[in-house]
N, C-alpha and C positions, 0 to 999 in steps of 0.2 A: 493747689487745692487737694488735702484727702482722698483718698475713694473709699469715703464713708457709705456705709448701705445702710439703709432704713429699712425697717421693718415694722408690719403694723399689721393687728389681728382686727381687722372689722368687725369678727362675730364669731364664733365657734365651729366654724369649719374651714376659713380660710385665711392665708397668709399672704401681704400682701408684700413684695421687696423689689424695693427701688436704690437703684445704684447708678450713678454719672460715672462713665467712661471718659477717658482722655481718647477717643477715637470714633470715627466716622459712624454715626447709626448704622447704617448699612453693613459695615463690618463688624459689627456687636451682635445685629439681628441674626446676618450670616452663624456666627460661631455657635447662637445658640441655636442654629434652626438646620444648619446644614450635617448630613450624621458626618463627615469624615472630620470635621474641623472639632464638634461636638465629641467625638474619643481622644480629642489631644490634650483637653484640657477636664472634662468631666470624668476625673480617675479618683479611684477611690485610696485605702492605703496600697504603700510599696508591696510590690508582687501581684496587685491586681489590675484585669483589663478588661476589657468592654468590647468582645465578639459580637453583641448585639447592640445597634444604633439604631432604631426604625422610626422614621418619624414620616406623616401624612399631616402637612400643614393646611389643609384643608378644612373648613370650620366644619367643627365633629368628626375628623377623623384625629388617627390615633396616631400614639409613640410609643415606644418601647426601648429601654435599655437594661440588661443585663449586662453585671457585672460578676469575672470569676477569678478564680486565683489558683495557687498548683497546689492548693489543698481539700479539692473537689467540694470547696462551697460556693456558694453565689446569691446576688442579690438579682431582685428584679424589680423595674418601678414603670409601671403602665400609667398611661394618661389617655386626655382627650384634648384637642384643642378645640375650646370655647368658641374664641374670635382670635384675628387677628389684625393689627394693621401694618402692613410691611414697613414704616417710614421709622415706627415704633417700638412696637410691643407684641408680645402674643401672649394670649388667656391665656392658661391651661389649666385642668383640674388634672391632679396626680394621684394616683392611686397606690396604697403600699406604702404608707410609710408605718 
Protein backbone atom coordinates (compact mmCIF):
# COMPACT_ATOMS: atom_id res chain seq x y z
CA UNK A 1 0.00 0.00 0.00
CA UNK A 2 1.25 3.77 -0.73
CA UNK A 3 1.89 6.09 2.01
CA UNK A 4 -0.49 8.28 0.46
CA UNK A 5 -1.22 11.54 2.79
CA UNK A 6 -4.45 13.32 2.82
CA UNK A 7 -5.02 16.46 3.28
CA UNK A 8 -8.12 18.36 4.05
CA UNK A 9 -9.07 22.08 4.87
CA UNK A 10 -12.16 22.02 7.11
CA UNK A 11 -12.55 25.77 7.23
CA UNK A 12 -10.10 28.66 6.81
CA UNK A 13 -7.68 28.26 9.32
CA UNK A 14 -6.92 24.79 9.60
CA UNK A 15 -5.23 21.79 8.01
CA UNK A 16 -6.06 18.69 8.49
CA UNK A 17 -3.32 15.54 7.30
CA UNK A 18 -3.56 12.16 7.72
CA UNK A 19 -0.97 9.56 6.75
CA UNK A 20 -0.85 5.54 7.54
CA UNK A 21 2.53 4.35 8.46
CA UNK A 22 4.04 0.92 7.90
CA UNK A 23 4.80 1.05 11.66
CA UNK A 24 3.79 0.74 15.24
CA UNK A 25 1.74 3.95 16.42
CA UNK A 26 3.71 4.27 19.36
CA UNK A 27 6.79 4.78 17.13
CA UNK A 28 5.24 7.29 14.82
CA UNK A 29 3.70 9.30 17.95
CA UNK A 30 7.19 8.91 19.42
CA UNK A 31 9.06 10.55 16.19
CA UNK A 32 6.73 13.10 16.13
CA UNK A 33 6.55 14.04 19.74
CA UNK A 34 9.95 13.09 21.04
CA UNK A 35 12.58 16.35 20.23
CA UNK A 36 15.74 14.11 19.65
CA UNK A 37 14.04 11.75 17.10
CA UNK A 38 11.96 14.94 15.90
CA UNK A 39 15.60 16.67 14.55
CA UNK A 40 16.46 13.59 12.59
CA UNK A 41 13.93 13.77 10.32
CA UNK A 42 12.18 17.25 10.52
CA UNK A 43 15.13 19.10 8.30
CA UNK A 44 14.70 21.62 6.17
CA UNK A 45 16.95 22.11 2.93
CA UNK A 46 20.79 20.67 2.58
CA UNK A 47 23.00 22.94 5.06
CA UNK A 48 20.14 23.33 7.48
CA UNK A 49 19.64 22.22 11.26
CA UNK A 50 17.51 22.30 14.06
CA UNK A 51 19.38 23.68 17.47
CA UNK A 52 15.97 24.18 18.76
CA UNK A 53 13.50 21.19 19.47
CA UNK A 54 11.11 22.23 22.47
CA UNK A 55 8.12 20.47 22.85
CA UNK A 56 5.64 20.44 26.27
CA UNK A 57 3.07 17.63 25.22
CA UNK A 58 0.88 18.76 27.75
CA UNK A 59 -2.53 19.94 26.67
CA UNK A 60 -1.78 23.85 26.17
CA UNK A 61 1.58 23.66 26.45
CA UNK A 62 3.87 24.55 23.78
CA UNK A 63 6.62 23.68 20.93
CA UNK A 64 9.24 25.26 19.35
CA UNK A 65 11.50 24.59 16.54
CA UNK A 66 14.02 26.54 14.92
CA UNK A 67 15.73 25.92 12.14
CA UNK A 68 19.53 27.58 10.92
CA UNK A 69 21.86 27.18 8.30
CA UNK A 70 25.67 28.74 7.92
CA UNK A 71 24.22 31.74 6.30
CA UNK A 72 23.00 33.38 9.45
CA UNK A 73 19.33 32.91 8.53
CA UNK A 74 16.61 31.00 10.26
CA UNK A 75 13.23 29.79 10.53
CA UNK A 76 10.99 29.49 13.51
CA UNK A 77 7.64 27.80 13.95
CA UNK A 78 5.92 27.91 17.53
CA UNK A 79 2.72 26.00 18.38
CA UNK A 80 0.43 24.86 21.23
CA UNK A 81 -0.78 21.43 21.82
CA UNK A 82 -4.55 21.42 21.65
CA UNK A 83 -5.15 17.75 22.84
CA UNK A 84 -3.64 14.74 22.63
CA UNK A 85 -4.22 11.04 22.67
CA UNK A 86 -1.05 9.07 23.04
CA UNK A 87 -2.39 5.81 21.21
CA UNK A 88 -2.89 8.31 18.27
CA UNK A 89 -2.72 11.59 17.53
CA UNK A 90 -1.85 14.96 18.83
CA UNK A 91 -3.68 18.49 18.10
CA UNK A 92 -1.53 21.17 17.57
CA UNK A 93 -2.16 24.77 16.28
CA UNK A 94 1.13 26.09 14.58
CA UNK A 95 2.03 29.31 14.53
CA UNK A 96 4.31 31.10 11.59
CA UNK A 97 3.72 29.92 8.74
Amino acid sequence: MPHQLDVKTPNDFDLVCTRIFAAPRRLVFDCHTRPALVKRWLLGPPGWSMPVCEIDLSVGGRFRYLWRNGHHRQGIRPGRHLSRDRRARAHRRHRGF
